[in-house]
C-alpha beads as a LAMMPS data file, in Angstrom:
LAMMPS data file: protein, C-alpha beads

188 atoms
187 bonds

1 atom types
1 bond types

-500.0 500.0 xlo xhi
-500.0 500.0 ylo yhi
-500.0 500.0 zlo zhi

Masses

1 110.0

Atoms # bond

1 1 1 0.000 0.000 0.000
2 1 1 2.688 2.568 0.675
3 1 1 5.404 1.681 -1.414
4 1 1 7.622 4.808 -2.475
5 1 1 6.158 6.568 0.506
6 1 1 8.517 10.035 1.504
7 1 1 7.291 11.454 4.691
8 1 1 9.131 15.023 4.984
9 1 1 10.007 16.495 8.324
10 1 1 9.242 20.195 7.332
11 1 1 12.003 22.276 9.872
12 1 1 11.776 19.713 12.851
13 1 1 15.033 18.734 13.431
14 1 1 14.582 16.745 16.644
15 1 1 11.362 14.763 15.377
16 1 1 13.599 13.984 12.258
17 1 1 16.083 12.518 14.338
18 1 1 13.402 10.571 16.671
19 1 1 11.753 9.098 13.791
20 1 1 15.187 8.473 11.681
21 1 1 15.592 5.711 14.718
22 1 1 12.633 4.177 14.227
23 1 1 13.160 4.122 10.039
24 1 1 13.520 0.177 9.511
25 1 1 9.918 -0.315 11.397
26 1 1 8.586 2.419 9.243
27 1 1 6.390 1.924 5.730
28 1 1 7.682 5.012 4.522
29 1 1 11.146 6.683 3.628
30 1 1 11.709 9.887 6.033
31 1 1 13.510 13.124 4.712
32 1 1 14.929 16.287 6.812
33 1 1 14.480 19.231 5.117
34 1 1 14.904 22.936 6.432
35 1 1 13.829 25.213 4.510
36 1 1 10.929 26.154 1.942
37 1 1 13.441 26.410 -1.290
38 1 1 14.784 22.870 -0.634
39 1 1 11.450 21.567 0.293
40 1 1 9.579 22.535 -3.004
41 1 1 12.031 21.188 -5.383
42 1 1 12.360 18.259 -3.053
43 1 1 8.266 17.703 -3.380
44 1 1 8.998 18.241 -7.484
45 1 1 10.898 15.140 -7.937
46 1 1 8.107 13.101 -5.465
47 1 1 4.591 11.557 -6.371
48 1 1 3.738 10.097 -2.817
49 1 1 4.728 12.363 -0.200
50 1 1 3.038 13.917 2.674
51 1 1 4.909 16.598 4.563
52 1 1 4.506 16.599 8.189
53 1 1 4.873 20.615 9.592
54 1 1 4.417 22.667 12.205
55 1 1 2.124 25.405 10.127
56 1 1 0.698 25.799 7.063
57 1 1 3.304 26.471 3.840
58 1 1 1.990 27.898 1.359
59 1 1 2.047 26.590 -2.432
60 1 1 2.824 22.777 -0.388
61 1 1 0.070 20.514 -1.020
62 1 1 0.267 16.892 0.731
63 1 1 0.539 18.954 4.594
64 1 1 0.080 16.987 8.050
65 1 1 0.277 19.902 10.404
66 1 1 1.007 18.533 13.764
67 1 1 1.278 21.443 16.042
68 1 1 -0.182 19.662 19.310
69 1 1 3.288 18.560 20.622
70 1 1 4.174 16.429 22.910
71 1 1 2.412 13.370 21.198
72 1 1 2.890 9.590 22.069
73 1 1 4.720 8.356 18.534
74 1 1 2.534 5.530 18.481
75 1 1 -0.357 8.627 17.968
76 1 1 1.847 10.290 15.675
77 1 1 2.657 7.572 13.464
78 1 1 -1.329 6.827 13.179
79 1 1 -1.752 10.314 12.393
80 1 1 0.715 10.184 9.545
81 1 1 -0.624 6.518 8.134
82 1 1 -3.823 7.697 7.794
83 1 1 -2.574 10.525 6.095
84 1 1 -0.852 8.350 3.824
85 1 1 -3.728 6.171 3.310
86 1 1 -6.323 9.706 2.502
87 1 1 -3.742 10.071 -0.149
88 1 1 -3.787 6.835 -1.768
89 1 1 -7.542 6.456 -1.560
90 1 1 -8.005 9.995 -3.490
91 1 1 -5.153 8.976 -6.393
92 1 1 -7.018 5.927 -7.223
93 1 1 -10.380 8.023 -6.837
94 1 1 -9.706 9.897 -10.089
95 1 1 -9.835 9.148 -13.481
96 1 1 -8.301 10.360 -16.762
97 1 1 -10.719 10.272 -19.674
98 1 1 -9.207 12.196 -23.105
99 1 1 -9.094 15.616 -21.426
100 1 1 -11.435 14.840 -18.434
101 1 1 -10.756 14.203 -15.163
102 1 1 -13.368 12.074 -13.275
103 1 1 -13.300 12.316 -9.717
104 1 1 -15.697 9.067 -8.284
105 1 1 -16.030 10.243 -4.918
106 1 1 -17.384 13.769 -5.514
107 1 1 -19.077 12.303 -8.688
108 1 1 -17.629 15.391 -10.955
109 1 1 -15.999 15.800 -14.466
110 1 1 -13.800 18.536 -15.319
111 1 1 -11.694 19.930 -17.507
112 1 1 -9.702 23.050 -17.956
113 1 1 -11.526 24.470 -14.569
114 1 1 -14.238 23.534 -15.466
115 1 1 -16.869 21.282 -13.098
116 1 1 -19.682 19.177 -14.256
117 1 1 -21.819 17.435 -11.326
118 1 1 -22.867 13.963 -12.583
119 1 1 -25.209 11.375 -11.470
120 1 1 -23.769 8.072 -9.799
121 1 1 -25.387 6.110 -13.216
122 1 1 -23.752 8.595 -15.063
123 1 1 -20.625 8.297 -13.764
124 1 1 -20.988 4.344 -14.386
125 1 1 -22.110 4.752 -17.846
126 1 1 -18.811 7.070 -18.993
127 1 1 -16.556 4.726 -16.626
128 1 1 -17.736 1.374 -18.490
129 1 1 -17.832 2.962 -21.786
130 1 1 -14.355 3.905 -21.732
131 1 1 -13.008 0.867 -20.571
132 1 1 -14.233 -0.585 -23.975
133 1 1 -12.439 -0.471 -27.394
134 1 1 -15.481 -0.924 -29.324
135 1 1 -19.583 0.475 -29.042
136 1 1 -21.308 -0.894 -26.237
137 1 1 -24.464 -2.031 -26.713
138 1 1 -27.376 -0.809 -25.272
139 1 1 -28.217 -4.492 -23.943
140 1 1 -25.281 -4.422 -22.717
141 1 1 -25.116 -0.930 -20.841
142 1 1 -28.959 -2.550 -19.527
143 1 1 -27.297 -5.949 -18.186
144 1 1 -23.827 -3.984 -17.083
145 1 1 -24.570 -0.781 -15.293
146 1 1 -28.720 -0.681 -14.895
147 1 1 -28.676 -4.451 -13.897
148 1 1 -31.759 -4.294 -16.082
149 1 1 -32.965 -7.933 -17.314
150 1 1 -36.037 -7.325 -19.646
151 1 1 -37.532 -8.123 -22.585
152 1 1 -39.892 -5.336 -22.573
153 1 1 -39.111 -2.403 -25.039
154 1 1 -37.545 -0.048 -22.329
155 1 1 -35.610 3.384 -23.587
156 1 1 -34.137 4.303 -20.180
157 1 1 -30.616 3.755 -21.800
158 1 1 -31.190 5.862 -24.718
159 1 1 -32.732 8.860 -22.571
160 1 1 -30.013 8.446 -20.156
161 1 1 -27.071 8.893 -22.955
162 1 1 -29.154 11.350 -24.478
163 1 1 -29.170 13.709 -21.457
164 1 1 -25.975 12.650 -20.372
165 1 1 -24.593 13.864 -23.644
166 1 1 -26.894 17.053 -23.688
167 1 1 -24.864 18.097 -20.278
168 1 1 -21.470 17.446 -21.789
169 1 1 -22.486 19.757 -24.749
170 1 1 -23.638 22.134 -22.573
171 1 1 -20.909 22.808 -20.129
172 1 1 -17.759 21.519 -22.273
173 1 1 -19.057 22.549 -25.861
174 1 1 -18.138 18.773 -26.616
175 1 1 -20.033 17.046 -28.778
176 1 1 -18.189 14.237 -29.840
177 1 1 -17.583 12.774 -25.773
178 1 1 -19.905 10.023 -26.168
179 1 1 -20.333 8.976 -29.703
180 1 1 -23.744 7.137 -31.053
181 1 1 -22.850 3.969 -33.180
182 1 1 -25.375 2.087 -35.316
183 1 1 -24.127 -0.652 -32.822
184 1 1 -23.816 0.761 -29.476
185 1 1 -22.096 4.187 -27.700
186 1 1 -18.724 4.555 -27.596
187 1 1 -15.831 6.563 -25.745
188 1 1 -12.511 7.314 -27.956

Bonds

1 1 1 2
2 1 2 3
3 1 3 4
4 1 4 5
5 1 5 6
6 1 6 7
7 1 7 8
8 1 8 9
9 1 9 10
10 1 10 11
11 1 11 12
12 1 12 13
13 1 13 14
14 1 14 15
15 1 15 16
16 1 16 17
17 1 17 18
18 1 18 19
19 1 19 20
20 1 20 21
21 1 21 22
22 1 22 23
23 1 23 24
24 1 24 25
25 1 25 26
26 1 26 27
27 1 27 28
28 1 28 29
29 1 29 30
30 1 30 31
31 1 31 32
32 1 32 33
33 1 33 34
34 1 34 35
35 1 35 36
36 1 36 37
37 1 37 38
38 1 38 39
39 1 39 40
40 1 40 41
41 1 41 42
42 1 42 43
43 1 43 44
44 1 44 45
45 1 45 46
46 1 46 47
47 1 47 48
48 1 48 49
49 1 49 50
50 1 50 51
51 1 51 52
52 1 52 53
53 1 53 54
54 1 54 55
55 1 55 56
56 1 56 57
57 1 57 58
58 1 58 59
59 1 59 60
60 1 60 61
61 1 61 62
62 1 62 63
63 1 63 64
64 1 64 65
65 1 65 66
66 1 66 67
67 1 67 68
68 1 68 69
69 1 69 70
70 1 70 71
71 1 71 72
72 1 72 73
73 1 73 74
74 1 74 75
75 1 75 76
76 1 76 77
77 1 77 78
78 1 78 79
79 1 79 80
80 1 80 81
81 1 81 82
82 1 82 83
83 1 83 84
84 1 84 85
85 1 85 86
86 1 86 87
87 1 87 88
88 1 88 89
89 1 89 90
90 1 90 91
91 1 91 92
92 1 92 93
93 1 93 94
94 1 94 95
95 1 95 96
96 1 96 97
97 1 97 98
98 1 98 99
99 1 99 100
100 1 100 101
101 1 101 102
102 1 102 103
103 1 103 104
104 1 104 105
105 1 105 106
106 1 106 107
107 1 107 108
108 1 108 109
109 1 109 110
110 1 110 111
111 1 111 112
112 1 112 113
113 1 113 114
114 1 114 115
115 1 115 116
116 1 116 117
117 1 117 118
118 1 118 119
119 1 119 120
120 1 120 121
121 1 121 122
122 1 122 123
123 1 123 124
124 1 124 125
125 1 125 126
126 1 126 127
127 1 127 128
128 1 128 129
129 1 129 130
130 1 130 131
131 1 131 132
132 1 132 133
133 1 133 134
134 1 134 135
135 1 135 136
136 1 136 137
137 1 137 138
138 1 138 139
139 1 139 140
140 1 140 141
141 1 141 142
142 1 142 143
143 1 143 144
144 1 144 145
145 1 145 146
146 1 146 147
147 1 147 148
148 1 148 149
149 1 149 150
150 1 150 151
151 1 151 152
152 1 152 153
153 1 153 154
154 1 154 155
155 1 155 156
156 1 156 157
157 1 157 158
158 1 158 159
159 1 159 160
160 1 160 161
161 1 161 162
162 1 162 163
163 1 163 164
164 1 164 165
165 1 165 166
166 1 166 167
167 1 167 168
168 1 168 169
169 1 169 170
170 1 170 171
171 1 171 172
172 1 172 173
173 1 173 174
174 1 174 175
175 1 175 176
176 1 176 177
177 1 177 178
178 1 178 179
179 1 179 180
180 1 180 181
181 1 181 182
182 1 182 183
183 1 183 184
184 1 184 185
185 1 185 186
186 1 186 187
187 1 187 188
């Protein structure tokens, strides 16, 4: 779960050393650094890091401020796997689609600063359809994301797409997002 974790000790020289002891019982690689120059190019060359500081710094994303000293370091090495854990759980929580970002938590789509609010089915519709190389089917879009077994005409599919893709157009100015196929919808 934490592979390639960097914890940075943001101007804490003493907790540095403390927790430097304790590195081979750690999940996580621990770095000293003093001062805001060194600690933004450090964060540059790092995907999984959370920096652990007394205050906020500005422009540093990925910030544990622990400013209730003295802590039991069994506490503060919860407090710092959890963090570590918030982080993974929101990489894996988003989703690159052409230009799009999906995030499935806050059920959004964006692009260039720009927000779209989407329906949990909707979210499931775009995520299935662009996991597929070809058109999907709307039978299969009814069996795969509505669970819908029937053999009654039904167009919930259809209306579905077609709003879905009446949003897109309206807030991105995208028409060509979800294409129509004679043989199913498709995501490129």
């Amino acid at each position: 779960l934490m592979n390639n974790a960097n914890l940075i000790i943001y101007k804490q020289p003493s907790l540095y050393k403390i927790l430097h002891e304790l590195d081979q019982d750690l999940n996580f690689q621990i770095i000293d650094v003093q001062n805001v120059d060194d600690l933004k190019k450090k964060i540059g060359f790092l995907d999984n890091y959370v920096v652990l500081a007394r205050k906020k710094v500005s422009d540093v994303t990925n910030l544990l401020i622990l400013n209730n000293y003295p802590i039991r370091i069994q506490k503060l090495l919860e407090h710092i796997n959890i963090e570590f854990m918030r982080r993974h759980f929101n990489d894996y929580s988003k989703i690159k689609i052409n230009n799009y970002s999906i995030d499935l938590n806050s059920r959004e789509i964006c692009t260039d600063d720009i927000n779209l609010k989407l329906t949990e089915k909707e979210v499931s519709t775009i995520v299935y359809l662009s996991k597929k190389n070809a058109p999907v089917t709307i039978e299969e879009l009814e069996k795969n994301v509505w669970q819908y077994h029937s053999d009654i005409e039904t167009h919930t599919v259809e209306t579905h797409i077609y709003r879905l893709r009446q949003k897109i157009l309206k807030t991105f100015k995208d028409k060509a997002f979800i294409l129509s196929k004679k043989n199913g919808y498709q995501i490129k």
